[in-house]
VMD Tcl script that builds the backbone (N, CA, C; Angstrom):
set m [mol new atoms 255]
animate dup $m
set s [atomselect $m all]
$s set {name element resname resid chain x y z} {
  {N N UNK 1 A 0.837 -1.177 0.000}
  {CA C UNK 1 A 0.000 0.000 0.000}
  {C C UNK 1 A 0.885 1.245 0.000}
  {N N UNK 2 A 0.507 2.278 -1.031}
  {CA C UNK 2 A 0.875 3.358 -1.061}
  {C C UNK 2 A 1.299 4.352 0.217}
  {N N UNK 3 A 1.890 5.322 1.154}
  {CA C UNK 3 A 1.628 5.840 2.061}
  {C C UNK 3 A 1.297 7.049 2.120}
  {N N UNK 4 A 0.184 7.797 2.498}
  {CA C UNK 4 A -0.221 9.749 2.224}
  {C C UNK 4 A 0.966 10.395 2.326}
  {N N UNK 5 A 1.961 9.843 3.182}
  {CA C UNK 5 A 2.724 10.146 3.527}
  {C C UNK 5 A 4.361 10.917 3.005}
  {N N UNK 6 A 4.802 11.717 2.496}
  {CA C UNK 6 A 5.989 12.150 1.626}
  {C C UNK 6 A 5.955 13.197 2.545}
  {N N UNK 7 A 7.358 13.705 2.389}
  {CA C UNK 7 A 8.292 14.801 2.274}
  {C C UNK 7 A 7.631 15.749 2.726}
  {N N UNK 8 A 7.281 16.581 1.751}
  {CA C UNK 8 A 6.822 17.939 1.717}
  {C C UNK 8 A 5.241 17.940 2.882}
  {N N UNK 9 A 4.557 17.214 2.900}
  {CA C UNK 9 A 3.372 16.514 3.934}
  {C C UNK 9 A 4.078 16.785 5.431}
  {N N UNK 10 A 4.778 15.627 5.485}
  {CA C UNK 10 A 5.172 15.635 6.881}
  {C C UNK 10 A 5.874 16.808 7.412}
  {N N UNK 11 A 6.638 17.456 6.186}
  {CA C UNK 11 A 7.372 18.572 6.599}
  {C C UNK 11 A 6.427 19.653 7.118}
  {N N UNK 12 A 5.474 19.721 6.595}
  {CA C UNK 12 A 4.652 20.503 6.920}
  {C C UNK 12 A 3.960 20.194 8.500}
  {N N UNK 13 A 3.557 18.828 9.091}
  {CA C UNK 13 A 3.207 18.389 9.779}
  {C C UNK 13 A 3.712 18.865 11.159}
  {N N UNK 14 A 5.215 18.900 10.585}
  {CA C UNK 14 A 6.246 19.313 11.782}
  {C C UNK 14 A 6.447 20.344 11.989}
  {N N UNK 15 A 5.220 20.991 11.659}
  {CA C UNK 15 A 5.852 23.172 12.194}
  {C C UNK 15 A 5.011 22.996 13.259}
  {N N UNK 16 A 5.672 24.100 13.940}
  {CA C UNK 16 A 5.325 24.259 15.280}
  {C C UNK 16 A 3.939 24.777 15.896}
  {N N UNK 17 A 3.409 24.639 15.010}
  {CA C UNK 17 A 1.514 25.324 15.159}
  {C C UNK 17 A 1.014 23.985 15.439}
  {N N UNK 18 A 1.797 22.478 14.949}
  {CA C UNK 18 A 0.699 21.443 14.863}
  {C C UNK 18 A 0.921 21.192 16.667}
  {N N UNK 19 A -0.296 20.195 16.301}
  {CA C UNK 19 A -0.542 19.742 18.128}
  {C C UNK 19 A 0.774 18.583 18.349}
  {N N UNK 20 A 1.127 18.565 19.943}
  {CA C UNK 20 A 2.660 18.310 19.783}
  {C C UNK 20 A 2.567 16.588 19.727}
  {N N UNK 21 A 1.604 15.315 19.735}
  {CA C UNK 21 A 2.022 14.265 19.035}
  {C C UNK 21 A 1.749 13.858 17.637}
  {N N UNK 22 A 1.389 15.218 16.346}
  {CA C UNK 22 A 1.315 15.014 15.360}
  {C C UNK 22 A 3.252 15.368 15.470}
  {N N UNK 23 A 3.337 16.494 15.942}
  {CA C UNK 23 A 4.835 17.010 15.472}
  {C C UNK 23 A 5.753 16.074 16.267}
  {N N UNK 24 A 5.711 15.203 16.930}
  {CA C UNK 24 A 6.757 14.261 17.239}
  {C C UNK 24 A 6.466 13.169 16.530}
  {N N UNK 25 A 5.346 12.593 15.449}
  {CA C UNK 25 A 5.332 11.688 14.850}
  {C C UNK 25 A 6.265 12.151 13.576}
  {N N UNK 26 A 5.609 13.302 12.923}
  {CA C UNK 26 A 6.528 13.865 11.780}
  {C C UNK 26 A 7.466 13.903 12.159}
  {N N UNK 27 A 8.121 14.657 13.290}
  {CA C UNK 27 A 9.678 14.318 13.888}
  {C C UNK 27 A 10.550 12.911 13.775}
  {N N UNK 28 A 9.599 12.250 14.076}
  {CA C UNK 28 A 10.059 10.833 14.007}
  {C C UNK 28 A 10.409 10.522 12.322}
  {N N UNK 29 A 9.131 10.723 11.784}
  {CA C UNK 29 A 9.152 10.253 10.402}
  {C C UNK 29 A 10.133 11.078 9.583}
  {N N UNK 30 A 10.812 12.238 9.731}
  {CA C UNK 30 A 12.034 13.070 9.282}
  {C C UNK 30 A 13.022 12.391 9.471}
  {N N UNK 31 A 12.879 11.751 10.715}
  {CA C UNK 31 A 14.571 11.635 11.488}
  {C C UNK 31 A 14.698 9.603 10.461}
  {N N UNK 32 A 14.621 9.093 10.493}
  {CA C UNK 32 A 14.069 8.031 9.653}
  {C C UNK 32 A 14.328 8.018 8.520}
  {N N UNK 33 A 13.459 9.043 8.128}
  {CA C UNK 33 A 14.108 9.136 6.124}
  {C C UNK 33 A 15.016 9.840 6.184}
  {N N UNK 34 A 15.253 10.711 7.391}
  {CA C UNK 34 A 16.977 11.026 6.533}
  {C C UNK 34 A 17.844 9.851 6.791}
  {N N UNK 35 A 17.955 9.657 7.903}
  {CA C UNK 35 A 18.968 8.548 8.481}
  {C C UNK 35 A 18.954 7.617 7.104}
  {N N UNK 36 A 17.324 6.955 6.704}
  {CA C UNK 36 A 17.822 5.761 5.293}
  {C C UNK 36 A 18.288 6.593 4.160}
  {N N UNK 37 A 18.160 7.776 4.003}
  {CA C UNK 37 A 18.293 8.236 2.973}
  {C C UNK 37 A 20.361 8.528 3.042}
  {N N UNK 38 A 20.909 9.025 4.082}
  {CA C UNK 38 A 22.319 9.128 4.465}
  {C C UNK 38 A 22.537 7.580 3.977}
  {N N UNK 39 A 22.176 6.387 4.745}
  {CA C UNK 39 A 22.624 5.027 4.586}
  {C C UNK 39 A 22.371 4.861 3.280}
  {N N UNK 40 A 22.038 5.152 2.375}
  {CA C UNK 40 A 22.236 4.641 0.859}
  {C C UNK 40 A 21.036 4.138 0.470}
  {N N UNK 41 A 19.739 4.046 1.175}
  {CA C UNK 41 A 18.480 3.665 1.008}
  {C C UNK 41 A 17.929 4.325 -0.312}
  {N N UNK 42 A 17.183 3.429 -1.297}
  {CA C UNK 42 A 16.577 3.929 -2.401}
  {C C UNK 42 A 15.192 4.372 -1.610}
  {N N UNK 43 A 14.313 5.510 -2.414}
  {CA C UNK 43 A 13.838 6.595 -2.080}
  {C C UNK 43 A 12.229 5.524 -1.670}
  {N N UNK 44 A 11.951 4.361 -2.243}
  {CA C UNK 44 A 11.116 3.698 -1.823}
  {C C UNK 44 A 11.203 3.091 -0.331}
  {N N UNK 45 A 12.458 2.409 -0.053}
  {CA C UNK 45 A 12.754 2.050 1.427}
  {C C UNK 45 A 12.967 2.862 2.284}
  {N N UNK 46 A 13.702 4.177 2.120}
  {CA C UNK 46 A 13.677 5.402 2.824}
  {C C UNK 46 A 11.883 5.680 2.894}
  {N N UNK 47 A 11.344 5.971 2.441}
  {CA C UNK 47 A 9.868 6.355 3.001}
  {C C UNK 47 A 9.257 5.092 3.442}
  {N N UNK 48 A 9.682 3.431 3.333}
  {CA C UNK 48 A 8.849 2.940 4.166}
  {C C UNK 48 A 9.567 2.619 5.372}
  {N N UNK 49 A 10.905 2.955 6.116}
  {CA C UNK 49 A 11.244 3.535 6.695}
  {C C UNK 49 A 10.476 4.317 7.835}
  {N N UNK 50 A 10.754 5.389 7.197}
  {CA C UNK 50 A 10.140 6.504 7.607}
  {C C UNK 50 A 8.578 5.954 8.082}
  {N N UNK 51 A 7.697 5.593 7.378}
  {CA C UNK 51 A 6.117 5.258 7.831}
  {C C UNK 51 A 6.290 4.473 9.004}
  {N N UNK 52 A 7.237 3.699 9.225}
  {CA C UNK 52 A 7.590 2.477 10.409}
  {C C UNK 52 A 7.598 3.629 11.353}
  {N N UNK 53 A 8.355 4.499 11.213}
  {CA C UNK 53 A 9.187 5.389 12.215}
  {C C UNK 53 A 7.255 5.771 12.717}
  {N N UNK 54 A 6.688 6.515 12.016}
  {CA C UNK 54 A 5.402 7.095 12.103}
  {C C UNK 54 A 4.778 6.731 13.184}
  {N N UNK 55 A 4.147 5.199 12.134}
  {CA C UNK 55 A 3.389 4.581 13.098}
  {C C UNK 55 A 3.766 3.871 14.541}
  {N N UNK 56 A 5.301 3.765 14.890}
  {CA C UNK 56 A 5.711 3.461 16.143}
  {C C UNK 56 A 5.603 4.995 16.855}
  {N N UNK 57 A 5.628 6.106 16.541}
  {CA C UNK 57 A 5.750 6.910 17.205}
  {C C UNK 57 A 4.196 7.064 17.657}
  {N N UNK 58 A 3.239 6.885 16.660}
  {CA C UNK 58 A 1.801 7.312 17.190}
  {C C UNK 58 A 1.053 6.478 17.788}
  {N N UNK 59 A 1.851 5.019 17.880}
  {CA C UNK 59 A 1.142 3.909 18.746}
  {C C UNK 59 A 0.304 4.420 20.197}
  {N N UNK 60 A 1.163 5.183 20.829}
  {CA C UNK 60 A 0.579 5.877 22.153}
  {C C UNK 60 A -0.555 6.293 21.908}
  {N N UNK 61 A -0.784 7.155 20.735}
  {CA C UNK 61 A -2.107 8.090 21.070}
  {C C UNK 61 A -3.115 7.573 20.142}
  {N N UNK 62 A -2.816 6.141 19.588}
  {CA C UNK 62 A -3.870 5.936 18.954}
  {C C UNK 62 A -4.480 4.727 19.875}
  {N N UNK 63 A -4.445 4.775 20.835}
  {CA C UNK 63 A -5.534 3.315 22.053}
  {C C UNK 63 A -6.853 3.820 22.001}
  {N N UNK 64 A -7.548 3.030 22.167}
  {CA C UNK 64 A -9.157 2.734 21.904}
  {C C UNK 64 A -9.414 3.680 23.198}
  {N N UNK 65 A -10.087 4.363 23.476}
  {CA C UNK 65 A -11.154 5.437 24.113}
  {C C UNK 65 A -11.038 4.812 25.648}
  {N N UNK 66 A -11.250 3.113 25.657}
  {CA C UNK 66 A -11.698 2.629 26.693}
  {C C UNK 66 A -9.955 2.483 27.600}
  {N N UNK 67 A -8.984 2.261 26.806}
  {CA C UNK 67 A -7.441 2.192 26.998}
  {C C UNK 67 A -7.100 3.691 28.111}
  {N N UNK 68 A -7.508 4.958 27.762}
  {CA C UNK 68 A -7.378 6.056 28.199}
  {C C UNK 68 A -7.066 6.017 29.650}
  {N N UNK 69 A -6.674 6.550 30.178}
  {CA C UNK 69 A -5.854 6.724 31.482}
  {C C UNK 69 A -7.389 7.617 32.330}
  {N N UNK 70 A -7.701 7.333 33.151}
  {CA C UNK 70 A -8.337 8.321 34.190}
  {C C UNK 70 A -8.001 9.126 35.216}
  {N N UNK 71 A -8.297 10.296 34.815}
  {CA C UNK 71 A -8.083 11.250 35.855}
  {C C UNK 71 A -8.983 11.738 36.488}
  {N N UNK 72 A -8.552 11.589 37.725}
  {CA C UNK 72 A -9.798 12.703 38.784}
  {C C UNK 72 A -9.441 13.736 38.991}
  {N N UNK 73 A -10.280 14.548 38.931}
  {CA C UNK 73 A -10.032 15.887 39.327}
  {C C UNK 73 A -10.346 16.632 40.573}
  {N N UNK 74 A -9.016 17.223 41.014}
  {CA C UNK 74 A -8.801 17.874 42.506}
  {C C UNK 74 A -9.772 18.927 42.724}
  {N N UNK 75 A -9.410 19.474 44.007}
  {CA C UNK 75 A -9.901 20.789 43.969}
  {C C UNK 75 A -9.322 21.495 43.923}
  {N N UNK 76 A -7.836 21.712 43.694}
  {CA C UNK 76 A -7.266 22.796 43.329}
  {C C UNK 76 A -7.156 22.810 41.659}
  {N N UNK 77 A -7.398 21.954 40.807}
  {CA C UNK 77 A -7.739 21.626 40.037}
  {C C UNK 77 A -9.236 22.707 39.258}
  {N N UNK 78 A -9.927 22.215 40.053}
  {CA C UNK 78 A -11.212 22.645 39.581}
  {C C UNK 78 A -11.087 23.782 39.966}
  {N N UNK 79 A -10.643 24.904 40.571}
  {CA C UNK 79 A -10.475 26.271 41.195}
  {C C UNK 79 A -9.728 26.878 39.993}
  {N N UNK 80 A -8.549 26.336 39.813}
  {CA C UNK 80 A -7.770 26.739 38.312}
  {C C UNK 80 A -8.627 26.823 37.348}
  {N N UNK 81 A -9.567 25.353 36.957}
  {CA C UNK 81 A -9.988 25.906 35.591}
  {C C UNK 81 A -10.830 26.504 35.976}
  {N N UNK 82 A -11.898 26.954 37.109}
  {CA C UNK 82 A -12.597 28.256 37.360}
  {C C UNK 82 A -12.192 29.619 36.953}
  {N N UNK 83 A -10.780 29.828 37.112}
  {CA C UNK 83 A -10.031 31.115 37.277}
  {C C UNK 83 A -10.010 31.346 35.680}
  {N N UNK 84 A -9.375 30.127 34.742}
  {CA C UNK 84 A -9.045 30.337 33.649}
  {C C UNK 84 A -10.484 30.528 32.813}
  {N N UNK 85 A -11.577 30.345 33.274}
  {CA C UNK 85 A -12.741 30.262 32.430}
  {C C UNK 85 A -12.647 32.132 32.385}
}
mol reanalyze $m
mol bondsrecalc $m
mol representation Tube
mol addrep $m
């Protein structure tokens, strides 16, 4: 399978406006294709590479809803986001 995934995409992915585990996946997926691309990797194995790099990096934030960590919330907690509302 093809990947959405190239160059100019991810590069974009990785500016600093995106939310920060899109930009550490693109981070990932940069650091990857250059590294195969330095090692002598043709431009097909360098990007599937790189997609490996991706999808190990976004494993974390992609768990099922029910996986999610729970938090309770304090009362100094709830006083803060009072203040900030």
């Amino acid at each position: 399978m093809h990947s959405p995934l190239d160059l100019p995409i991810v590069q974009a992915l990785s500016e600093h406006h995106t939310h920060p585990s899109l930009r550490a996946s693109a981070n990932a997926w940069l650091a990857a294709y250059d590294l195969a691309r330095q090692l002598g990797f043709n431009e097909t194995a360098a990007l599937g590479q790189a997609d490996t790099a991706w999808d190990r990096a976004a494993e974390p934030w992609r768990r099922p809803v029910g996986d999610e960590p729970v938090y309770e919330l304090t009362e100094a907690g709830r006083r803060a986001i009072q203040v900030g509302c």
